[in-house]
N, C-alpha and C positions, 0 to 999 in steps of 0.2 A: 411254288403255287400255294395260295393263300387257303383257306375254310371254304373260300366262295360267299363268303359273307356281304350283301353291299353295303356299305357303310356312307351314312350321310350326318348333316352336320345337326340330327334330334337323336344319334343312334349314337345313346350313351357308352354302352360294351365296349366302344372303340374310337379312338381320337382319331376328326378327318380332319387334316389339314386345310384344308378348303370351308372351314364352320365358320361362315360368314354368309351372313342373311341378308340380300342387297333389298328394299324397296325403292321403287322410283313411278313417275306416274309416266304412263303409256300413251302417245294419242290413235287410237283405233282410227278416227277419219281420216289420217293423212293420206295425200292420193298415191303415197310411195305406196302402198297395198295395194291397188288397184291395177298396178303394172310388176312387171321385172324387167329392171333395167340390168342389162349384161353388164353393163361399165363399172357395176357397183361392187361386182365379185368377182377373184379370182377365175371365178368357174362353176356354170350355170348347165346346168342337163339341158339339152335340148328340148325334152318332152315334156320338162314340166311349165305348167301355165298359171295363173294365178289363181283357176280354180282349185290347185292341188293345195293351195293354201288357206281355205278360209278363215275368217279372220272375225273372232267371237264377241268382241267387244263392241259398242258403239260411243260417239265422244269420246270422252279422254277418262281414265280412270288410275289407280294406284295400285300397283301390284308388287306385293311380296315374292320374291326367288327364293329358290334354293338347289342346291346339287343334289343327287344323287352318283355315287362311286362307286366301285368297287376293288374289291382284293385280286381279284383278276381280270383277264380277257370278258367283257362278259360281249350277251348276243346280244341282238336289238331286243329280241322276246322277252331277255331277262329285265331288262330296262321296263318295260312296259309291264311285265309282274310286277316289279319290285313300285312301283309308282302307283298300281294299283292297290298293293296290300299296304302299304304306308296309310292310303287313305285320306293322309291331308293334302297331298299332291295332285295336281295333274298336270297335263304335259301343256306346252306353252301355244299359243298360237305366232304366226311368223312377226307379226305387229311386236308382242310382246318379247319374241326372242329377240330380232334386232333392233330393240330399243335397249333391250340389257346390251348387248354386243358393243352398240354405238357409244350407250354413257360407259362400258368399262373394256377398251381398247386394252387394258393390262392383262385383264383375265384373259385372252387366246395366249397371249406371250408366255404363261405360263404354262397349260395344258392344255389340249381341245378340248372347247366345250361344244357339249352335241347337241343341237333340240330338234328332238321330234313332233314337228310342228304342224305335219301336212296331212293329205289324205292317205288313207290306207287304201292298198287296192293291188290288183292282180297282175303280176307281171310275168311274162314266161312259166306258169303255171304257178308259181312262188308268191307269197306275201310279200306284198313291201310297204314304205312308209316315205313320207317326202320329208325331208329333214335339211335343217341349217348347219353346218358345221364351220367352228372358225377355230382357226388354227395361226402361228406366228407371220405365216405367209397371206392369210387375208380368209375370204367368206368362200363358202361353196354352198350352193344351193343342189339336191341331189335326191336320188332313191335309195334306199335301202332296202336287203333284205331280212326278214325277221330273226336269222339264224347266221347272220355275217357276228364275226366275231371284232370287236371295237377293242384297240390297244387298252391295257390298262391304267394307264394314267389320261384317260378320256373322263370327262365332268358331263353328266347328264343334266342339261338345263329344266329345272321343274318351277312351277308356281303354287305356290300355296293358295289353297283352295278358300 
């Protein structure tokens, strides 16, 4: 087990392998936001709807990524500090995540990437968050809890602010 340190690709102290800055431009109108189609992923929660994902943009716009990682297991909470104290980050909306996802089909193949893209909100007494996660096997659309703990070779999808 590492420092606990998250390491991303501005966080000099430590080389991430993953220090690559995608931009591409987004279209927020598309009517694929509008719906969730099951056909499209692996595996879709039942409960969630398309209001869990709102979606921040209007027309098409250009958006810079980036990861956040870490040295170890981290929780979803730690994710959401670390994005916050960074400061130039915020978390992605769903438009935005699976537009990364769709132009770079290599990035799951090599570690899941996670984004925290949906609403937050109460579930069995618990925090959760509705989040995209894609992995070598395809997309999941899902809840999480704030204190689940995410493998460590997991990439936290971020946008530069």
């Amino acid at each position: 087990m590492g420092s606990g340190r998250p390491t991303s690709s501005t966080d000099s102290s430590r080389a991430n392998p993953f220090a690559v800055l995608f931009t591409m431009v987004v279209d927020y109108a598309s009517d694929r936001w509008k719906s969730i189609n099951k056909a499209l992923y692996a595996y879709v929660n039942d409960s969630l709807t398309v209001a869990d994902f709102p979606i921040r943009g209007t027309g098409t716009g250009e958006v810079t990524y980036d990861y956040v990682t870490f040295d170890h297991e981290p929780t979803t909470q730690e994710v959401f500090d670390e994005v916050e104290r960074r400061g130039d980050l915020r978390m992605p909306d769903r438009a935005e995540a699976e537009t990364f996802l769709e132009k770079n089909p290599e990035e799951r193949k090599q570690a899941p990437v996670v984004a925290f893209c949906g609403s937050l909100t109460g579930r069995g007494g618990l925090r959760c968050v509705a989040f995209v996660y894609a992995y070598a096997d395809g997309v999941r659309l899902g809840w999480d809890w704030f204190d689940f703990r995410w493998v460590q070779s997991s990439r936290f999808l971020a946008v530069r602010k």
